[in-house]
N, C-alpha and C positions, 0 to 999 in steps of 0.2 A: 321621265326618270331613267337612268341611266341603268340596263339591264345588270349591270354587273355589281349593281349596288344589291342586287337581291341574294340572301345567300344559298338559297335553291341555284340560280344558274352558274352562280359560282363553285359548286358543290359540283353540279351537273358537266360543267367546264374542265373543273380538276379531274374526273373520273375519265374525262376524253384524252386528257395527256397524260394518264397513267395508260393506256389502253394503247396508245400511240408507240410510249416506253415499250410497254409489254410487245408489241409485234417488231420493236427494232430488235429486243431479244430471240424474238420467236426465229427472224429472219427471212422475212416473206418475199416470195419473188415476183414478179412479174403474171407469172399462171398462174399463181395461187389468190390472185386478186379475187377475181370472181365468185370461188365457193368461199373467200372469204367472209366478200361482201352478203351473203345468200344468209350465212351465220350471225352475223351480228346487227343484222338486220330483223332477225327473226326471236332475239332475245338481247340487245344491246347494255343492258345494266349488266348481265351476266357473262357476259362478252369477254371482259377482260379475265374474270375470273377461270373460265374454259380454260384460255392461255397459261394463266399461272400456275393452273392444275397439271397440264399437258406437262410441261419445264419440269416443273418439281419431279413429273414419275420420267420424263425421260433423260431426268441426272440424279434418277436412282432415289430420293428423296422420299422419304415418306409426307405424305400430307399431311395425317394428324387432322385434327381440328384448324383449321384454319380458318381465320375470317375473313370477310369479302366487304370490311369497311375501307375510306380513299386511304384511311392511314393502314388498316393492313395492307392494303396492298402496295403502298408506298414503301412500305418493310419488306417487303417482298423484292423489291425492284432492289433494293439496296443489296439483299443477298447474293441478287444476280450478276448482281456489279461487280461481285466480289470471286463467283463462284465461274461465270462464263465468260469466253472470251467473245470476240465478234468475227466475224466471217473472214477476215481479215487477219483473226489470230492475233490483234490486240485487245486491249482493253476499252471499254466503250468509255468515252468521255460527253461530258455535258457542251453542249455549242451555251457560251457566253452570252446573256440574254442582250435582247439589241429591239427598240421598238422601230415600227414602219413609221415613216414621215405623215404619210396620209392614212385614211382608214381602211384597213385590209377586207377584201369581198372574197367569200369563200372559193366562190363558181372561180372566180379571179384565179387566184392562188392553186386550187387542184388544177385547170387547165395548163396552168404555168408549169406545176411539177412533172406532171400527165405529159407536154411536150418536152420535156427535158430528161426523163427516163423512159420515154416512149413506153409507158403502162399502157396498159388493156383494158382501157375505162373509157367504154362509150356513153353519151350523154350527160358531162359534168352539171349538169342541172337537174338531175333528177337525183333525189338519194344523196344530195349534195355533204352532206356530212359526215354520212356512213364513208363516201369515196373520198374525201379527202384525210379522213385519221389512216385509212389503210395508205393510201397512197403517201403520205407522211411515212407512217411507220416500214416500207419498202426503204424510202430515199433515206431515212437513219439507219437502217439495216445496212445499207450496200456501204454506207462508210463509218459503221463501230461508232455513232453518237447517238444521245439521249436530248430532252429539253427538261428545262426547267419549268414548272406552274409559278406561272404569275398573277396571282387572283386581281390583277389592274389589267390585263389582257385578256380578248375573247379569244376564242378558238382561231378564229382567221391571222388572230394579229400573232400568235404561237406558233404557227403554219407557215406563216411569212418568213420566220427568221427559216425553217426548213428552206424553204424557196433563195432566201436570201442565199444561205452560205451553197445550196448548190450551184449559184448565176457566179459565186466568187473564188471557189474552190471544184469546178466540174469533176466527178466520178468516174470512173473507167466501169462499162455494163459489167453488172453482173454475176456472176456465172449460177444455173438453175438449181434450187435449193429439192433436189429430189425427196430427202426424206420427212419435208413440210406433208407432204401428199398423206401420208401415215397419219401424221398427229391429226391433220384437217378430217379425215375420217374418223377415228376419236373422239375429238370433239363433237362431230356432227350428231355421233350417235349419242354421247352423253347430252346434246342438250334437246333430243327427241322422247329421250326418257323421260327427262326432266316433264315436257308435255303431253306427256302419256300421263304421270302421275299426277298434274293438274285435272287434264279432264275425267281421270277417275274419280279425283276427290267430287269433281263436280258433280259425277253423272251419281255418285254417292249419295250427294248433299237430295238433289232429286227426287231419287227415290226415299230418303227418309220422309219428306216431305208430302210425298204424293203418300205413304203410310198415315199421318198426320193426320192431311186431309179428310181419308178414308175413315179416318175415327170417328173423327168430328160430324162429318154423316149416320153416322151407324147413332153416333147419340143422339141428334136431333130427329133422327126416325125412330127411337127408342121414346123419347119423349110426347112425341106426336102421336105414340099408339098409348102410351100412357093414359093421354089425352081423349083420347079415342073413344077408351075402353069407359070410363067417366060417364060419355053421353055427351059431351059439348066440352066446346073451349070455355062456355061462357064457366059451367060446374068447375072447370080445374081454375077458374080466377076463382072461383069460393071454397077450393080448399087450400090447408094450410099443410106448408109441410115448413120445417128447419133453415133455415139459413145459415152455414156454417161460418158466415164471417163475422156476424154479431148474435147470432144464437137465438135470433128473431123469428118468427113464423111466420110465412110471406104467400100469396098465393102460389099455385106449382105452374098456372099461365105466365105471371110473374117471371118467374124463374126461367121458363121456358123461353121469355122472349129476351133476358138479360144473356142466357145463355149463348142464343144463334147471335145476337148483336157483336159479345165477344170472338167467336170463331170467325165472324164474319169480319171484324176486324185484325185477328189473326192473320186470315189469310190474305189481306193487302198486305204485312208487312216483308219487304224483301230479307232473303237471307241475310247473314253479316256478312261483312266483307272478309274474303282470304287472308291472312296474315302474309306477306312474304316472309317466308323462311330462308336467310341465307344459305348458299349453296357451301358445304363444305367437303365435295367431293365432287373428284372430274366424270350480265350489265347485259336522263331521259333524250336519249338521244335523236337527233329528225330522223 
């Protein structure tokens, strides 16, 4: 079955060349490759969204509420279109979609770019995705173009057309985008918080749980002296106490062992899982 029949990797696909868009806007150079990479390696859903946080506050913008869906942030890219110019002081336009003859390989295609703007990407085999949407989004930066998502194309065969038009239009280097180095630290720190307030909720969840636990002991040792005091376990299976869920009289050993059964099944169950909460204040990639 053909990966792109599935609408997970096509979903997953679209959010790579919105991410791509977004750093042709951002304007990424050559140095900024690395703590790029370091970033969106370490939170890559939210990746793009960093970016369009950064944009919006450093063209004065308020953020508001903003969503972090592919079509908000497709709305987004369209405002920037509208609102920034490119490095170049013109307006960024779309490179005309154009498919490869044969089937594009990623490793392929970022070496190809890698050699042709002589970026700072040592071992295009490792990390091979995260380095080729940045090194993409560098080679649209340095010449004021965008790509179009083709949900019939993967990532490499999108990547190609970047590759393509610089082997047919070559770039003149350049020049270093100093005030990247700002916003790169920004982001960094907004998406350290962001994993601070994860492992808070966690180390939260935790401790409720070890409280739980703690309960749940105190009752079944609560029970057990109950039991105790009686003279045997055998005496508290002959006596009767209540059953609150049909109002039956049941022995109190009964209950005692219904009781530890349930805790004791309690405590296999894992927590629930965390909801992601979109981020709305400043991105399943390999």
């Amino acid at each position: 079955m053909n990966p792109l029949h599935n609408p997970a990797v096509r979903c997953d696909i679209e959010r790579q060349i919105i991410t791509i868009n977004l750093l042709s806007f951002l304007g990424p150079d050559s140095d900024s490759i690395h703590p790029l990479i370091g970033l969106m390696k370490s939170d890559p859903y939210s990746f793009a969204v960093y970016i369009r946080n950064e944009m919006y506050l450093e063209m004065g913008i308020p953020l508001q509420k903003r969503g972090c869906t592919n079509a908000d942030l497709q709305n987004d890219i369209e405002v920037f279109r509208l609102k920034r110019a490119s490095r170049q002081g013109n307006i960024f336009l779309t490179l005309p979609p154009k498919q490869p003859e044969a089937v594009s390989v990623e490793s392929y295609v970022l070496h190809a770019i890698k050699r042709r703007l002589d970026l700072h990407i040592f071992n295009p085999w490792a990390d091979t995705t995260t380095k080729l949407i940045l090194a993409c989004g560098v080679a649209l930066s340095q010449r004021g173009q965008l790509i179009a998502y083709d949900q019939k194309a993967s990532l490499a065969d999108h990547c190609w057309q970047v590759l393509d038009d610089l082997e047919t239009s070559p770039c003149a280097t350049s020049l270093p985008n100093n005030e990247l180095k700002d916003i790169i630290i920004v982001m960094k720190r907004d998406s350290d918080v962001r994993f601070e307030n994860i492992n808070k909720q966690l180390s939260d969840m935790r401790a409720h749980l070890a409280v739980i636990e703690n309960q749940q002991n105190q009752v079944l040792i609560m029970l057990a002296n109950l039991c105790n005091k009686e003279g045997s376990v055998d005496y508290c299976e002959e006596t009767a106490e209540i059953d609150p869920d049909d109002c039956q009289q049941v022995p109190v050993g009964q209950l005692l062992h219904k009781i530890s059964l349930g805790f004791s099944n309690s405590s296999d169950h894992e927590a629930p899982p965390m909801e992601r909460t979109p981020i709305e204040q400043p991105a399943k990639f390999d």
